[in-house]
MARLOZA-524507 format. One record per residue (C-alpha): residue in three letters; residue number from 1; x, y, z. Coordinates in Angstrom, 2 decimals. Example, Ala and Ser with C-alpha at 12.3 -4.5 7.8 and 13.67 -1.06 7.14 Angstrom:
MARLOZA-524507
rec res->ALA&n->1&x->12.30&y->-4.50&z->7.80
rec res->SER&n->2&x->13.67&y->-1.06&z->7.14
This chain:
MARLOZA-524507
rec res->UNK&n->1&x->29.19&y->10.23&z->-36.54
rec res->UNK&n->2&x->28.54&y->6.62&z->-36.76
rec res->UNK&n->3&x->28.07&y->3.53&z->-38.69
rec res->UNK&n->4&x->27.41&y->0.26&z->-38.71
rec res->UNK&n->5&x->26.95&y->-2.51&z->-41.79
rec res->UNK&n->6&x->22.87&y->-4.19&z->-42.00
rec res->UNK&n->7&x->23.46&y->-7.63&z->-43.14
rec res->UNK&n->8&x->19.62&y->-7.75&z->-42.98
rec res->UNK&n->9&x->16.94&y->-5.69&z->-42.05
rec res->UNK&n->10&x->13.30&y->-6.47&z->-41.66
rec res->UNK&n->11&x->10.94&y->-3.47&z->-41.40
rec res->UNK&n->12&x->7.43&y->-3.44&z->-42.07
rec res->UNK&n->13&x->4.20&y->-1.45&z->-41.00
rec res->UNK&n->14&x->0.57&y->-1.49&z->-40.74
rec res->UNK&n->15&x->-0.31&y->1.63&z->-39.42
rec res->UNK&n->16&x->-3.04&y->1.41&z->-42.27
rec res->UNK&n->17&x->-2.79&y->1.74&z->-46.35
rec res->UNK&n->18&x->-2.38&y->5.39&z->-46.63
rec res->UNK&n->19&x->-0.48&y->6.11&z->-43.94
rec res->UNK&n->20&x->1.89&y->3.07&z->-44.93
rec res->UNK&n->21&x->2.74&y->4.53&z->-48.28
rec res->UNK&n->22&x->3.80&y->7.48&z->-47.05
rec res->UNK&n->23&x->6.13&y->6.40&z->-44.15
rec res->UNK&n->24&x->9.48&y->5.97&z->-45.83
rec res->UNK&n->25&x->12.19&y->2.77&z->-45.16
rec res->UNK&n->26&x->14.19&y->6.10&z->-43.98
rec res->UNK&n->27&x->11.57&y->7.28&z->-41.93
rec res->UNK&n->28&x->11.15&y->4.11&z->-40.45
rec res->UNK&n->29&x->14.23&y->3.28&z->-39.23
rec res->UNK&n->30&x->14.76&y->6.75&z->-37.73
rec res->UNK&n->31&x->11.12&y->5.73&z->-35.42
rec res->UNK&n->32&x->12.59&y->2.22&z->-34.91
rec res->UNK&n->33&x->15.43&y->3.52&z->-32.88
rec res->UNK&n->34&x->13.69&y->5.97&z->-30.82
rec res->UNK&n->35&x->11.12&y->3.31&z->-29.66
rec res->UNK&n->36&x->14.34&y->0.86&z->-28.83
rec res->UNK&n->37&x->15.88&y->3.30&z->-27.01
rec res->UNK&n->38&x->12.56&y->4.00&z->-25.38
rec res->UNK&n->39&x->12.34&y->0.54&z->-24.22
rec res->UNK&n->40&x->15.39&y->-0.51&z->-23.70
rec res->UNK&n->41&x->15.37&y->2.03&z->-21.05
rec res->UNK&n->42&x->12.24&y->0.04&z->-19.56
rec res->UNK&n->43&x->13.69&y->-2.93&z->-19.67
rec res->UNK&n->44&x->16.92&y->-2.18&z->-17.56
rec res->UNK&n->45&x->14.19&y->-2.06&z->-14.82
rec res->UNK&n->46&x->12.47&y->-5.07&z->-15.05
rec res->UNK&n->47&x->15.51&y->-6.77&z->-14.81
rec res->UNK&n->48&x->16.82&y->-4.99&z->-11.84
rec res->UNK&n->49&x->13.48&y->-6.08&z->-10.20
rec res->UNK&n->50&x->13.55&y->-9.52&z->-11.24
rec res->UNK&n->51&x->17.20&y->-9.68&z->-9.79
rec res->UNK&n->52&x->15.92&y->-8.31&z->-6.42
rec res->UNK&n->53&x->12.98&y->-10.76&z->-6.56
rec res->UNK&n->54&x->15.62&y->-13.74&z->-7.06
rec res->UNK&n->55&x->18.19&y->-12.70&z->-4.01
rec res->UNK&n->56&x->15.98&y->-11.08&z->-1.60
rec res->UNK&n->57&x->18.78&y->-11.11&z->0.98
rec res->UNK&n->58&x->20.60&y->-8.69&z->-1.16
rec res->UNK&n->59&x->20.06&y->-4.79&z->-0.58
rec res->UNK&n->60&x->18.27&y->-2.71&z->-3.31
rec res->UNK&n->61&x->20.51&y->-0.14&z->-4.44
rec res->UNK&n->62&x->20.19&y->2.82&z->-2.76
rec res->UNK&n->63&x->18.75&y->4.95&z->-5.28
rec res->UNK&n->64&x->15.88&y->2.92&z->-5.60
rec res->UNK&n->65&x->15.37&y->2.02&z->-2.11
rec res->UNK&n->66&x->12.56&y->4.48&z->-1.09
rec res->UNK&n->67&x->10.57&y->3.66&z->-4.07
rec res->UNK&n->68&x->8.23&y->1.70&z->-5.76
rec res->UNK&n->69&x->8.13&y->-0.32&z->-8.88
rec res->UNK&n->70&x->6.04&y->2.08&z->-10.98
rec res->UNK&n->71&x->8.04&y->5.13&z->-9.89
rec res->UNK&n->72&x->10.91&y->3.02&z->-11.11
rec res->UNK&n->73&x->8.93&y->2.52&z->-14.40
rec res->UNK&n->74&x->8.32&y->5.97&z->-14.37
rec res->UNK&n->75&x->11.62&y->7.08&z->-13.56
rec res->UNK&n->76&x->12.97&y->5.13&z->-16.46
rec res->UNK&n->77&x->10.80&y->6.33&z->-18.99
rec res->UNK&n->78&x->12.11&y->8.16&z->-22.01
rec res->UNK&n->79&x->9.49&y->9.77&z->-24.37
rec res->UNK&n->80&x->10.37&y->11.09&z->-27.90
rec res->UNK&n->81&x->8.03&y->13.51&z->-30.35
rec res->UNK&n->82&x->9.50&y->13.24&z->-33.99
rec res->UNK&n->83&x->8.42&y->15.92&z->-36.67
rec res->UNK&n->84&x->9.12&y->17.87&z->-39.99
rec res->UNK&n->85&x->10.73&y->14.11&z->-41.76
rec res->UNK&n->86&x->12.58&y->15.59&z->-44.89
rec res->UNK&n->87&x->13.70&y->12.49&z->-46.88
rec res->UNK&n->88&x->15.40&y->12.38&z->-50.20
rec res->UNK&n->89&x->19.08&y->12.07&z->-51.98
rec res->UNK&n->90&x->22.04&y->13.06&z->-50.24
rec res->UNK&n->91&x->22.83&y->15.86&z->-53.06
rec res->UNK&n->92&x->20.00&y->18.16&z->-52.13
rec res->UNK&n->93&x->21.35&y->18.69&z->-49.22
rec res->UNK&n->94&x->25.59&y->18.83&z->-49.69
rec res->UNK&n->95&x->25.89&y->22.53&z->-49.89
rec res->UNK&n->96&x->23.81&y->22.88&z->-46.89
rec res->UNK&n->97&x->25.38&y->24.71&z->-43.72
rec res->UNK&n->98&x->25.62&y->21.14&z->-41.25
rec res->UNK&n->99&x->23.75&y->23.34&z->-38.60
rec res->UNK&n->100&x->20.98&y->23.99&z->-40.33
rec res->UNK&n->101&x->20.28&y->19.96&z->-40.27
rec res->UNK&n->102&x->22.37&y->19.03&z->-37.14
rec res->UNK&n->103&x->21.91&y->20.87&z->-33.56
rec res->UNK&n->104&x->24.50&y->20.94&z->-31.78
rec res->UNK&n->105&x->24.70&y->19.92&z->-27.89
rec res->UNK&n->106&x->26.30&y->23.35&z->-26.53
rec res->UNK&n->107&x->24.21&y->24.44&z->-23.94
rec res->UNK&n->108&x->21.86&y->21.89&z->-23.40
rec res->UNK&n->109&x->22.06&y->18.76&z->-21.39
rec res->UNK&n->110&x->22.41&y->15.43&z->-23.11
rec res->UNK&n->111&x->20.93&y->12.26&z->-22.50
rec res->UNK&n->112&x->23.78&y->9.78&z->-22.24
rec res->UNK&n->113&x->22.54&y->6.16&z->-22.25
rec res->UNK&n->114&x->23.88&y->2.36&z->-24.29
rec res->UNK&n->115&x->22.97&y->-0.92&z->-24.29
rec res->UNK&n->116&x->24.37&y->-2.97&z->-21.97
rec res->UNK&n->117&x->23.50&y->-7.19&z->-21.72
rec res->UNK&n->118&x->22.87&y->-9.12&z->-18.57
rec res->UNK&n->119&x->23.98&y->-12.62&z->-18.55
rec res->UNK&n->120&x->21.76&y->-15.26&z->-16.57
rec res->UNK&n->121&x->22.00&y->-19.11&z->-16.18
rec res->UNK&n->122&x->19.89&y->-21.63&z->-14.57
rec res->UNK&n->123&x->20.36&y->-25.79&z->-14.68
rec res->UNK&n->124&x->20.24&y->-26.30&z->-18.80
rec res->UNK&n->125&x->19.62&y->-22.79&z->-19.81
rec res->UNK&n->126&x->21.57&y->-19.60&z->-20.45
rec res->UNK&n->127&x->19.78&y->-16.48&z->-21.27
rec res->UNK&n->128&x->20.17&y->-12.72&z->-21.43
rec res->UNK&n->129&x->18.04&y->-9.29&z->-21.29
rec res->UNK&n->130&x->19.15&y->-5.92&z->-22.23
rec res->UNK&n->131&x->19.47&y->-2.66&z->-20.12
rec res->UNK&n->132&x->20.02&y->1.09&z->-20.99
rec res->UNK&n->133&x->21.05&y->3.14&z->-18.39
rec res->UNK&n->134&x->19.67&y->6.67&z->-19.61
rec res->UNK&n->135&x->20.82&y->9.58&z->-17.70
rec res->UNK&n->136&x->21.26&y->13.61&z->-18.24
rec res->UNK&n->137&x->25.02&y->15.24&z->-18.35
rec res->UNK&n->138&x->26.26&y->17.94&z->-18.87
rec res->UNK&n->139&x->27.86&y->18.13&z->-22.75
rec res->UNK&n->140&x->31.67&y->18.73&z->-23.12
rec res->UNK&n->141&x->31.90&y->22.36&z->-23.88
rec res->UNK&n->142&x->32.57&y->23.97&z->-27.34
rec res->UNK&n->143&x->35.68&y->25.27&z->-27.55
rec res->UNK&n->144&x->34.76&y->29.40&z->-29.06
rec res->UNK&n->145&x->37.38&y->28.76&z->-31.89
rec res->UNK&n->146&x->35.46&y->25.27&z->-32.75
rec res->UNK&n->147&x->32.11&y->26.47&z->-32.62
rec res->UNK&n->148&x->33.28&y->29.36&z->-34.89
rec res->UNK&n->149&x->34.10&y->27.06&z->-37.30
rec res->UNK&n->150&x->30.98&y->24.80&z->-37.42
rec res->UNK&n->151&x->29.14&y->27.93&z->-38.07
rec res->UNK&n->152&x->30.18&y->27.51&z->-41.92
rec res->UNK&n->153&x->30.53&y->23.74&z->-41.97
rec res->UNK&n->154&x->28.86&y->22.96&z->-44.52
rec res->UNK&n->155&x->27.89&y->18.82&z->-44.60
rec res->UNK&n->156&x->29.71&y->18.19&z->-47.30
rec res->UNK&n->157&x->32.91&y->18.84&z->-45.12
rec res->UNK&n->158&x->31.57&y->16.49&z->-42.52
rec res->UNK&n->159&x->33.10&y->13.43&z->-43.84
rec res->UNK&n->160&x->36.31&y->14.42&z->-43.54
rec res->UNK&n->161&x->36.10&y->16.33&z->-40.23
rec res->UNK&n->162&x->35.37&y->13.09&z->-38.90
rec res->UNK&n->163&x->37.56&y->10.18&z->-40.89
rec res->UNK&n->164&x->40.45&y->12.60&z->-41.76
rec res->UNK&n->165&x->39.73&y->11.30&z->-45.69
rec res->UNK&n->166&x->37.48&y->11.84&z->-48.39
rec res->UNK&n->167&x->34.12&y->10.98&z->-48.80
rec res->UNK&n->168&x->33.68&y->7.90&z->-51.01
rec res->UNK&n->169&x->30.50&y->8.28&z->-53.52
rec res->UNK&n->170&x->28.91&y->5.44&z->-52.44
rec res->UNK&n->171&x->29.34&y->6.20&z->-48.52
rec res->UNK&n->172&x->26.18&y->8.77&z->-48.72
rec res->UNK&n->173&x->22.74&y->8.26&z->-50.78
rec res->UNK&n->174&x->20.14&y->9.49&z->-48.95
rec res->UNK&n->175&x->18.81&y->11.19&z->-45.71
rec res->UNK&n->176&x->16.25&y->11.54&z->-43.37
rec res->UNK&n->177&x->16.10&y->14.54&z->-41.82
rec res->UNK&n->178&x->13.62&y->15.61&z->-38.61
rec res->UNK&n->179&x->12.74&y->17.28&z->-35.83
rec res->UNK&n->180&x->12.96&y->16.10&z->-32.03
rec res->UNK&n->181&x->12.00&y->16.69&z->-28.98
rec res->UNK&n->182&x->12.97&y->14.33&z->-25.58
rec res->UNK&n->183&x->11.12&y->14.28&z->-22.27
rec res->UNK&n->184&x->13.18&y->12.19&z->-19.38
rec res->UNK&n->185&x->12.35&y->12.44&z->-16.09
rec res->UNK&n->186&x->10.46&y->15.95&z->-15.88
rec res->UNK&n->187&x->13.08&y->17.68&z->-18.07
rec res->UNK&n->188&x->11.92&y->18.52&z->-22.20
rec res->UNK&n->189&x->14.65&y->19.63&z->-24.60
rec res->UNK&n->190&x->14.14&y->20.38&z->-28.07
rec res->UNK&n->191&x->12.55&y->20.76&z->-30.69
rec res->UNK&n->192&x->16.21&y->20.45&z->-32.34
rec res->UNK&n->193&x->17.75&y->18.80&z->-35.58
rec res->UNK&n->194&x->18.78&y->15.59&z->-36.43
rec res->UNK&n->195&x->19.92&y->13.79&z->-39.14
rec res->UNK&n->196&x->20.30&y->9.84&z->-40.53
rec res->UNK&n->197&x->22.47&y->9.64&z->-43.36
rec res->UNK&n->198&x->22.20&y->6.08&z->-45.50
rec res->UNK&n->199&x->24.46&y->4.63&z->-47.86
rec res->UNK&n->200&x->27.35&y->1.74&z->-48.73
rec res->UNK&n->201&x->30.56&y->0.96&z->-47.36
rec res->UNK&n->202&x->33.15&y->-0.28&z->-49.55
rec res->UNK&n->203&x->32.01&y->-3.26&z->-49.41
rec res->UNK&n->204&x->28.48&y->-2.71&z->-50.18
rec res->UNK&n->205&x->27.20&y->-3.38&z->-47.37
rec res->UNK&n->206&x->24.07&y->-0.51&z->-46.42
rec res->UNK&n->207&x->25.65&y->1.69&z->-43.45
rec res->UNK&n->208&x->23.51&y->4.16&z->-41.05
rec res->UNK&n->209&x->25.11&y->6.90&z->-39.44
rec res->UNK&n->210&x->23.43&y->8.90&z->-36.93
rec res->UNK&n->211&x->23.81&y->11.99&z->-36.29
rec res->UNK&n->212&x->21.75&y->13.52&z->-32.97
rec res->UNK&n->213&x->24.01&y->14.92&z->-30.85
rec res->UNK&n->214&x->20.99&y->15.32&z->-27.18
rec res->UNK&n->215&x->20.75&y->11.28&z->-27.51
rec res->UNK&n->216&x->24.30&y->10.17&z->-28.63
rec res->UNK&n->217&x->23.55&y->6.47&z->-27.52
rec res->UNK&n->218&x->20.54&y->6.06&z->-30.07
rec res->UNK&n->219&x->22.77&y->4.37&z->-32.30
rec res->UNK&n->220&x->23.48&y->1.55&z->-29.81
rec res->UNK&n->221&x->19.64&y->0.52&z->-29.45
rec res->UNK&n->222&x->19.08&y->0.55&z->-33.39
rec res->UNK&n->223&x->20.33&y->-3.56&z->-34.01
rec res->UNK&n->224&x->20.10&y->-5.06&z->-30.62
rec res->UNK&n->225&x->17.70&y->-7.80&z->-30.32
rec res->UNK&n->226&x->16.11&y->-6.79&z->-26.87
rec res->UNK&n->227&x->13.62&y->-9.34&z->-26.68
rec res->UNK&n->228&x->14.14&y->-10.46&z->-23.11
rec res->UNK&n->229&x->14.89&y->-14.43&z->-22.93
rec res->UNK&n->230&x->15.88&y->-14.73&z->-19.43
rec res->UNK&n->231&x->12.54&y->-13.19&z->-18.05
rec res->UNK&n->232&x->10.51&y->-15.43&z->-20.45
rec res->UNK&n->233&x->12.55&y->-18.47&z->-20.38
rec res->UNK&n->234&x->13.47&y->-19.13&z->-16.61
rec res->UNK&n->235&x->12.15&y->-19.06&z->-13.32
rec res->UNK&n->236&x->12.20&y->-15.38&z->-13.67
rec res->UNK&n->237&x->8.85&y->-14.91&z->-14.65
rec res->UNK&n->238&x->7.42&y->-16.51&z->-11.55
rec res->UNK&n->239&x->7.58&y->-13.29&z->-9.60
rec res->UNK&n->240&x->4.65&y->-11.25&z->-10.12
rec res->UNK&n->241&x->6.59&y->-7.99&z->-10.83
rec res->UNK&n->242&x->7.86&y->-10.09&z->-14.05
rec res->UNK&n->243&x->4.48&y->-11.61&z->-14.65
rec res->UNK&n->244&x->3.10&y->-8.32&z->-15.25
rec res->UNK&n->245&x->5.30&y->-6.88&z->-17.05
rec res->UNK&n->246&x->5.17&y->-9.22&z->-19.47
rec res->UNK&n->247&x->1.49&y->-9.36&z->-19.33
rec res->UNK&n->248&x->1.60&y->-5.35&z->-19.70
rec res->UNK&n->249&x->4.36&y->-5.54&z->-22.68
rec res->UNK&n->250&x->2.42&y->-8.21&z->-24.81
rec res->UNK&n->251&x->1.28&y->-6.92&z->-28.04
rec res->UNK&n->252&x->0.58&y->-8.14&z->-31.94
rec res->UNK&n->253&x->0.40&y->-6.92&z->-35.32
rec res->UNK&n->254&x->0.62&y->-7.86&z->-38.81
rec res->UNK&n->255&x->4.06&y->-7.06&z->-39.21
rec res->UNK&n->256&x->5.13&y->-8.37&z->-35.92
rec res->UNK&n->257&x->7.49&y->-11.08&z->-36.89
rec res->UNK&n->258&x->8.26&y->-14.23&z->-34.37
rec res->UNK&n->259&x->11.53&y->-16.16&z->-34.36
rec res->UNK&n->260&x->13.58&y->-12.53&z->-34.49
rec res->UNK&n->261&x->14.32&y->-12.23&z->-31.17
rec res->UNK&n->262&x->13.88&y->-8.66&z->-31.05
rec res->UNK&n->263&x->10.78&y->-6.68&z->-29.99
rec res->UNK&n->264&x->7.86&y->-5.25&z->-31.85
rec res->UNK&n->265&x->7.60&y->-1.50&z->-32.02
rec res->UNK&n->266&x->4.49&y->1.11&z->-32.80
rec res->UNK&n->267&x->6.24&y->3.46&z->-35.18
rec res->UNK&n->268&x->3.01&y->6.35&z->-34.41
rec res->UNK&n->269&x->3.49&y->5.89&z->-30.49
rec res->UNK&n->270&x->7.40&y->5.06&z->-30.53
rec res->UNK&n->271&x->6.98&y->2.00&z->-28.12
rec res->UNK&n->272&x->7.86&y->-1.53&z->-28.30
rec res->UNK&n->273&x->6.27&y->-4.50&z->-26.96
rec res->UNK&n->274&x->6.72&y->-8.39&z->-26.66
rec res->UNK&n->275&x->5.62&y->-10.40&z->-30.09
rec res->UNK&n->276&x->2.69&y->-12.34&z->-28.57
rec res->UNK&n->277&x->3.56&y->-15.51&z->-30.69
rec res->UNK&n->278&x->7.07&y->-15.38&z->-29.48
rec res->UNK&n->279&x->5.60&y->-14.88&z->-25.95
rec res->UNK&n->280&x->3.57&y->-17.33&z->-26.01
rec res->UNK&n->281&x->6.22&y->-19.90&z->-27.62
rec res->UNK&n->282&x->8.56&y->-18.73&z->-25.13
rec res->UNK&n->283&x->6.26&y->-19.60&z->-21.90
rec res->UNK&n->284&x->5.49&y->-23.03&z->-23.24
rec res->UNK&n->285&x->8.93&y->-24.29&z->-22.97
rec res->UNK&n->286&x->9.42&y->-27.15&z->-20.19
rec res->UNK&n->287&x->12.08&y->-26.14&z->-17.91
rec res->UNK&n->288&x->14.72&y->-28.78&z->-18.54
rec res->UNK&n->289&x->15.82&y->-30.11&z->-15.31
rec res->UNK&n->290&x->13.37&y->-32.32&z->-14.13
rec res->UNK&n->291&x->14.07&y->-31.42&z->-10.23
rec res->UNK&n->292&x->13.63&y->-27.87&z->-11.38
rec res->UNK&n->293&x->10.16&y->-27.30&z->-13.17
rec res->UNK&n->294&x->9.72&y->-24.25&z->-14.32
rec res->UNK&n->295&x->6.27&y->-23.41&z->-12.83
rec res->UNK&n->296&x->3.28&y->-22.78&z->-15.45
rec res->UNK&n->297&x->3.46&y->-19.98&z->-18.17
rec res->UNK&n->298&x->1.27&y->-17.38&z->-16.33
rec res->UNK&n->299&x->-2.28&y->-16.45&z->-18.01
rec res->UNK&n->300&x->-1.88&y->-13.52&z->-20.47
rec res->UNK&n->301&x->-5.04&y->-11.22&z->-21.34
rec res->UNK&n->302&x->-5.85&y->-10.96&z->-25.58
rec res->UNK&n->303&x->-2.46&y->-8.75&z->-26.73
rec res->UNK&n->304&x->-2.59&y->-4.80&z->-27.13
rec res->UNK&n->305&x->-3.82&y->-4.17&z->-30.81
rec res->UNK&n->306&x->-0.68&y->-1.90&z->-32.28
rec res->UNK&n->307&x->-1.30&y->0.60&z->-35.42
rec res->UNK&n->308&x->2.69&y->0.31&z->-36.68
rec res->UNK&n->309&x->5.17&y->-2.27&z->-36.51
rec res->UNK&n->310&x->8.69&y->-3.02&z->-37.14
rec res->UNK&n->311&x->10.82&y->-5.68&z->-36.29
rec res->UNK&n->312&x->13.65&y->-6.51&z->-37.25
C-alpha cells in the first residue's frame, strides 16, 4: 500500500464527447500511470543510447552489445490492457473479501521496475531525463499461515494490516477498481485485480494508494515529470538515434498542456508522447556558450494526432 499527497493535478481528455463523459477522474488516473510506466520504460533507452552516442570510446554494456536500437526499443517495451473499471464510494466495497478486488503476486512473476533520474550538464545548462528499469522476478513467497489469513481479509482490515492503526474516515472515499493484463518481453500475465483507493490525509491533502501487487513500481511513474530536458535541450539531440526519437515521440492534442514538463499520454492506447509545443519551444533555445552552438533544432514531421490526453 501506498500514498502520496497531489498538491495539483491536471488531467484532461479528448478522446471525443461521449467517450469523455464517461471516463472518470478515477479512471483516468489509473490509465495515466500505466502509460508513464509504459514510457518511462522507453525512455531509459534513449538515454542509454544518447550516452553511448556522446562517449563512443566507452563499451556498451554487455547486455546490449549484440543488438540493435529497435530491439532495444523493443526489449524495453511494456504493454498494458485495462478492463472491467468499477468506480464508486469506498463503502460499497468495505465488507468485500480484499481478494476479490486485489490479486495477489503468489505464483506469478512480478514486474519490478522505478523511476530513476539521470543528471547531465553541459557549459550553462543542467538537465535531466528519467529511466525505469523494468524487469521480471520472482515474488517473495507467501508464507501458508499468511496466505490463510488473506483468504478472509476483508478490505476494511487493510488499513490496519498495513499502518498498525485505524483507518481515519477521511483516508478512503472512493475507488477504482479494474482488470489487468501486462505483456513484457514475450511473457503475458493476467487478467488479475487491482485496485486505486482515493481519499485525504489529515491534512487534506487528496492521497492515491495503489494497490497492484504484478507492477509494484506503478506508483513511482504516477507524478514524475518525464519530459526529457537533456535530450531536447543539449547537444544530445544531434545524434540521429535522439533525433528520431524525438521525431517518433512528438504528438498533440487538445488537452496536451505545455510548460508542465511532463509528457502527454493517450489514455485509449496507454502511451505517452512529447507535447509538440513544448518540443518545439524546447529546440528553439540558443545553446548558451557562444564557442558551443548547439547545432539547429532538427526538422520534425506534423505531430501524431492523439484521441486522449492527460498531463499533468
Amino acid at each position: 500500500m501506498r500514498s502520496v499527497s497531489i498538491l495539483c493535478i491536471l488531467l484532461a481528455s479528448t478522446l471525443g464527447p461521449a467517450a469523455a463523459a464517461n471516463m472518470t477522474h478515477e479512471e483516468t488516473v489509473v490509465r495515466t500511470a500505466y502509460a508513464k510506466f509504459s514510457y518511462a520504460s522507453e525512455e531509459g533507452v534513449i538515454g542509454a543510447l544518447a550516452v553511448e552516442a556522446l562517449t563512443p570510446e566507452r563499451p556498451v554494456d554487455k547486455r546490449y552489445a549484440a543488438m540493435t536500437a529497435d530491439q532495444r526499443f523493443a526489449a524495453a517495451r511494456v504493454s498494458f490492457t485495462l478492463s472491467e473499471f468499477i468506480v464508486g464510494d469506498i463503502d460499497e466495497i468495505l465488507d468485500r473479501k480484499a481478494l476479490e478486488l486485489i490479486s495477489t503476486s503468489a505464483g506469478q512473476p512480478v514486474l519490478e521496475g522505478s523511476i530513476g533520474i539521470n543528471n547531465y550538464s553541459e557549459p550553462g545548462i543542467s538537465a535531466h531525463w528519467n529511466h525505469l528499469d523494468a524487469s521480471w522476478q520472482l515474488p517473495h513467497p507467501f508464507p501458508p499461515s499468511e496466505l490463510q489469513a488473506l483468504q478472509s481479509l476483508k478490505l476494511a482490515d487493510l488499513y490496519q494490516l498495513q499502518w498498525q492503526k485505524p483507518r481515519p474516515e477521511s483516508a478512503w472515499q472512493r475507488y477504482a477498481s479494474y482488470s489487468v493484463t501486462v505483456t513484457f518481453q514475450g511473457k503475458v500475465v493476467g487478467p488479475y485485480k487491482a485496485l486505486f483507493i482515493f481519499g485525504h490525509d489529515d491534512k487534506g491533502n487528496a492521497t492515491v494508494e495503489v494497490q497492484d501487487a504484478i507492477v509494484p513500481g506503478l506508483f513511482s511513474a504516477m507524478y514524475e515529470h518525464l519530459f526529457p530536458d537533456a535530450l531536447v535541450l543539449t547537444h544530445m539531440r544531434k545524434y540521429p538515434v535522439v533525433t528520431n526519437w524525438l521525431k517518433a515521440k512528438r504528438v498533440s492534442g487538445a488537452s496536451c498542456s505545455s510548460g508542465q514538463g511532463d509528457v502527454c499520454c493517450d489514455l485509449v492506447k496507454l502511451t505517452c508522447g512529447l507535447g509538440s509545443q513544448d518540443l518545439a519551444e524546447g529546440l528553439s533555445r540558443l545553446w548558451p556558450d557562444p564557442s558551443s552552438p548547439i547545432p539547429p533544432a532538427p526538422d520534425l514531421p506534423a505531430p501524431t494526432p492523439a484521441n486522449q490526453f492527460a498531463a499533468k
